[in-house]
C-alpha positions as CSV (number, residue, x, y, z in Angstrom):
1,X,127.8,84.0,-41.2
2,X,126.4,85.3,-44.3
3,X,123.5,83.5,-46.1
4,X,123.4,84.1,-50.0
5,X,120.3,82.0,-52.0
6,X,120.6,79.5,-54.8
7,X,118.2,80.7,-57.1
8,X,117.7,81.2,-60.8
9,X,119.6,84.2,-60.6
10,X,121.8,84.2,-57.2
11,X,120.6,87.1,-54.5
12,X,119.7,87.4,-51.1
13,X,116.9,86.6,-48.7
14,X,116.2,88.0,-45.6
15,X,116.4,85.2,-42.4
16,X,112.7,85.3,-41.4
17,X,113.1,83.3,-38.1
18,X,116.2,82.1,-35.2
19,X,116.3,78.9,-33.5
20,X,118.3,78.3,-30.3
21,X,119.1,75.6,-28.8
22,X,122.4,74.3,-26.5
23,X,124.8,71.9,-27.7
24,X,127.8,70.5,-26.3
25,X,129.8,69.2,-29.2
26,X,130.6,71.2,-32.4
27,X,131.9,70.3,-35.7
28,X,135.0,72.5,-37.2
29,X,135.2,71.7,-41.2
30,X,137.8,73.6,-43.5
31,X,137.4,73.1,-47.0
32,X,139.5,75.1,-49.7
33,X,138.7,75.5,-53.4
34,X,139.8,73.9,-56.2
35,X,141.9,75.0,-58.5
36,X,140.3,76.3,-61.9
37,X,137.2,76.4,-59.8
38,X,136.8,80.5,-60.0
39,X,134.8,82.1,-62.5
40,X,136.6,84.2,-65.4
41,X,137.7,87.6,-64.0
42,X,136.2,86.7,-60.1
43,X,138.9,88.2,-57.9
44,X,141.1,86.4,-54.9
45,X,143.1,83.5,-54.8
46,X,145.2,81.5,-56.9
47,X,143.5,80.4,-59.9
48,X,146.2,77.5,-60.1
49,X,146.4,76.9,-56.4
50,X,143.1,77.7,-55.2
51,X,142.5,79.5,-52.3
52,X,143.6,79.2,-49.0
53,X,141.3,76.8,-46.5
54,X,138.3,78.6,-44.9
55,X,136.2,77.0,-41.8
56,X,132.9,76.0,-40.6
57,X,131.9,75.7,-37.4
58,X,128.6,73.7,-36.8
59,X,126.7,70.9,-35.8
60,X,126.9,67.7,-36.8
61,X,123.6,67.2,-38.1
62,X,123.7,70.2,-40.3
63,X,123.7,68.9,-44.3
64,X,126.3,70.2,-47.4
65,X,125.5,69.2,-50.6
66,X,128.4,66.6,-51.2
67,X,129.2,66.7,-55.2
68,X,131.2,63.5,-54.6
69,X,128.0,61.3,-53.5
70,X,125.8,63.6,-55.6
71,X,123.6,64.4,-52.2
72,X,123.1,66.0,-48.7
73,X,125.6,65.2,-46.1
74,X,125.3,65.5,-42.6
75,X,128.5,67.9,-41.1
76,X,129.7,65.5,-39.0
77,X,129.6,62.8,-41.9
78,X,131.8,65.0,-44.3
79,X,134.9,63.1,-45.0
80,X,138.6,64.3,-46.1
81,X,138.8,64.9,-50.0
82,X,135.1,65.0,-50.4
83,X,134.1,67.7,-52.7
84,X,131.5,70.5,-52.4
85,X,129.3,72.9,-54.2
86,X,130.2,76.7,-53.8
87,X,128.4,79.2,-55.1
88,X,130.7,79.7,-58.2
89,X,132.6,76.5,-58.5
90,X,133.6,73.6,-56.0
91,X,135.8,72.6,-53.2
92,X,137.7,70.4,-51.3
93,X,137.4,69.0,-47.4
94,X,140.4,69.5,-45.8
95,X,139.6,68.5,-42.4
96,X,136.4,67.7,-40.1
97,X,136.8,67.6,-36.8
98,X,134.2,67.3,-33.6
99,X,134.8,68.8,-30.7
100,X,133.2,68.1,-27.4
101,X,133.0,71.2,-25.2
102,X,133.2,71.3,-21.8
103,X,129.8,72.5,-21.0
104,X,126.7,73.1,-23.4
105,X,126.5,76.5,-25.6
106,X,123.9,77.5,-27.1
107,X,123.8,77.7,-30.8
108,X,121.9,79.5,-33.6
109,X,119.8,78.0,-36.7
110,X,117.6,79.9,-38.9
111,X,114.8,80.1,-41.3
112,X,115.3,82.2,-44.8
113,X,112.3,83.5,-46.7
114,X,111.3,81.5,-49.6
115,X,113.3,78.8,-49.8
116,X,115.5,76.5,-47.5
117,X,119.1,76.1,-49.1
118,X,121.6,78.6,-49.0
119,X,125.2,79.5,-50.0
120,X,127.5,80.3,-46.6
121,X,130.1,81.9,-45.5
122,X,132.4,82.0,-42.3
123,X,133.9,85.4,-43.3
124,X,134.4,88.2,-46.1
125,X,136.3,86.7,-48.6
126,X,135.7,83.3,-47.9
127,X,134.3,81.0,-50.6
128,X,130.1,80.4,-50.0
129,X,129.5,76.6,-49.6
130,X,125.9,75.3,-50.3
131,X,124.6,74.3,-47.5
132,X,120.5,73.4,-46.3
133,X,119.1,75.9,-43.5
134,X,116.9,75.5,-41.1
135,X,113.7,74.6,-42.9
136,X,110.8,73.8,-39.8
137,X,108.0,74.4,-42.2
138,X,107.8,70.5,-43.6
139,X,104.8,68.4,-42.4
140,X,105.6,67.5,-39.1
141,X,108.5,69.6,-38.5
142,X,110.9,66.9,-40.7
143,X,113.8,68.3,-42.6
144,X,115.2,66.5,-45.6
145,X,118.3,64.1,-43.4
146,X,120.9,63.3,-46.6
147,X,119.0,60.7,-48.0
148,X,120.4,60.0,-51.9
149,X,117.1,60.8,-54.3
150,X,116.8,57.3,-55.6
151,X,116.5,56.0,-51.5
152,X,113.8,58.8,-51.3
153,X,112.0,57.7,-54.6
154,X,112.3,53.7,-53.0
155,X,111.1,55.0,-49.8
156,X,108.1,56.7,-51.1
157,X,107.1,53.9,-53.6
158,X,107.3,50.7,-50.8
159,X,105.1,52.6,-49.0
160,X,102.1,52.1,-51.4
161,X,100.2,48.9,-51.9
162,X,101.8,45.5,-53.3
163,X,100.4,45.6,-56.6
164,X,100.3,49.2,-57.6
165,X,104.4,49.3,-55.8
166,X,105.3,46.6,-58.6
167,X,103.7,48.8,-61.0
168,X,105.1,52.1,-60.9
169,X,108.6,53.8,-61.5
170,X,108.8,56.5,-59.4
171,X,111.0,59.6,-60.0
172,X,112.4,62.2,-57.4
173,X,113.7,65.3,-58.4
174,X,115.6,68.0,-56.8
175,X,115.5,72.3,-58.0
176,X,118.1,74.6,-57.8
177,X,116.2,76.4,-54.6
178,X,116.7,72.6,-52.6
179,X,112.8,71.8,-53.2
180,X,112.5,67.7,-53.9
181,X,109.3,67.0,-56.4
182,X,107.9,63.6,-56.8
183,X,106.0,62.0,-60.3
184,X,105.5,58.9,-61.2
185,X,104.0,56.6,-64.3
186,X,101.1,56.1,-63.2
187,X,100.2,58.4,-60.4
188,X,100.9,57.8,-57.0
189,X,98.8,56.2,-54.5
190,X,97.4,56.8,-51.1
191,X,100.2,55.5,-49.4
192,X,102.9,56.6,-51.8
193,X,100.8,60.3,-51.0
194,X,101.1,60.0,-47.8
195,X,105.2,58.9,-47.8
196,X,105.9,62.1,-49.9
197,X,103.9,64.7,-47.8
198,X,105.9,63.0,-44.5
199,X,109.2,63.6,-46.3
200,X,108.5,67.1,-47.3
201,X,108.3,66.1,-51.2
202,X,105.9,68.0,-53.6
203,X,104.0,66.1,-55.9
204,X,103.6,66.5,-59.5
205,X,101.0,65.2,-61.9
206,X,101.4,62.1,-63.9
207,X,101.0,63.3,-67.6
208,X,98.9,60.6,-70.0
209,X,101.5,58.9,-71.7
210,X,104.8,60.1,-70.1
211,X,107.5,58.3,-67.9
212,X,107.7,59.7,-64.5
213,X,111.5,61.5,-65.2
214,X,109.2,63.5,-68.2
215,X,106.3,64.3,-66.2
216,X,109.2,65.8,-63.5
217,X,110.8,67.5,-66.6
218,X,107.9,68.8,-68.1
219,X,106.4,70.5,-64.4
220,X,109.8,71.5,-62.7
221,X,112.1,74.0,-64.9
222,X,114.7,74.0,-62.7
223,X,115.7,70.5,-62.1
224,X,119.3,69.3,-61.5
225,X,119.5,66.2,-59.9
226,X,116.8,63.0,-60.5
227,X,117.0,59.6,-58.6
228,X,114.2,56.5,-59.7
229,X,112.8,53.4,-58.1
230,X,112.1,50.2,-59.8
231,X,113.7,51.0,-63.1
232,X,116.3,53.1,-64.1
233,X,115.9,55.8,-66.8
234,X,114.6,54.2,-70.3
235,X,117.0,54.2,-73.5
236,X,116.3,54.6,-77.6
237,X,114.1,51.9,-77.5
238,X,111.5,53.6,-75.2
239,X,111.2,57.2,-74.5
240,X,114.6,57.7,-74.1
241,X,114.8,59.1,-70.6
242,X,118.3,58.8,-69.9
243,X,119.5,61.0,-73.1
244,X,116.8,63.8,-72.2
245,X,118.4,63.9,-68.5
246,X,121.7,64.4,-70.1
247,X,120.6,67.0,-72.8
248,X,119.4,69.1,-70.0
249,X,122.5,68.3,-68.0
250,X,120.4,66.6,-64.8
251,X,122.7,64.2,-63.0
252,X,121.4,60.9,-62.4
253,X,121.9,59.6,-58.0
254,X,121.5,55.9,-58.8
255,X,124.3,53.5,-58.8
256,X,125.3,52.0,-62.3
């Protein structure tokens, strides 16, 4: 399998560490691109038709960013028609299927430098799907598990106290490299700290006078996705939070 990064500008990394382990039930997913998908002048396929389905083999617990729930989802929880982020473009699940083996194997997960997402691909030609690697450097040895941004923003804010909980709107953001930052309007607590270091979430400062989704903004150049707690975005009649996130086209988790 080949292993390109999502970066700023799209390269490669070198995988830094393996893990084995043995398993004795893998997940087969094909997923095939959809049409109009390709990028001007990108060669293969049929830019009406798509291209033909390519397949994963995996385990379960292995997450794909899902473009259909807007967040990372577990292999073996991809469903039929859900669509994907490729590397240039987007795709469609055509099939999932688990397989139980008839004795264990042993399987192979791995560590890239810098950063822990990563574009893959079963073979040459196949489309790169964007998918979370192995990423064992996260207090505790925790990976990010699928959770939607806004349940990680709610996560992190009930775990400070009562009062200062009621108080705050907290904001979670995630980068183009998979990193998730936290800020909120009125800084975070010792408990809300402590939530966010567990989950593997970096922590920006609250700025004087800004709503948590601006302090994010203003700290983390990169963002594409935001999810909040307690309030949704603001409209014209505050800071206007929801029109900045769609000027600088961030998609929003939470339900409407």
């Amino acid at each position: 399998m080949k292993c390109a990064l999502q970066i700023s500008e799209p390269g490669f990394r070198p995988v830094v560490k393996t893990y084995v382990r043995e398993t004795d039930v893998l997940i087969h997913f094909s997923h095939r691109r959809e049409a109009h998908s390709r990028a001007q002048g990108e060669k293969g396929g049929d830019a009406e038709d798509g291209d033909g389905p390519a397949t994963l083999i995996g385990t379960s617990e292995h997450p794909f960013w899902s473009l259909t729930r807007n967040h990372w989802v577990n292999m073996g929880e991809l469903e039929v028609g859900e669509r994907l982020r490729l590397d240039n473009g987007s795709a469609i699940v055509t099939g999932v299927k688990e397989k139980v083996l008839a004795a264990p194997v042993k399987v192979n997960n791995f560590q890239v430098a810098d950063h822990h997402t990563c574009f893959a691909s079963p073979a040459k030609g196949d489309p790169f799907v964007w998918v979370h690697n192995a990423n064992y450097s996260l207090p505790n040895g925790k990976t990010y598990e699928g959770k939607s941004l806004h349940e990680i923003a709610d996560e992190i804010r009930s775990a400070g106290h009562k009062i200062a909980a009621s108080r705050r709107t907290i904001a979670v953001g995630l980068d183009q490299q998979g990193q998730l930052w936290v800020a909120s309007s009125n800084t975070l607590d010792k408990g809300m700290k402590a939530a966010a270091a567990r989950l593997g979430v970096r922590q920006v400062p609250s700025l004087k006078g800004l709503h948590a989704e601006e302090s994010l903004i203003r700290q983390v150049s990169d963002l594409m996705f935001v999810g909040t707690s307690k309030r949704l975005p603001c409209g014209p009649g505050e800071h206007n939070c929801q029109s900045l996130l769609d000027s600088l086209k961030i998609a929003l988790t939470n339900p409407r």
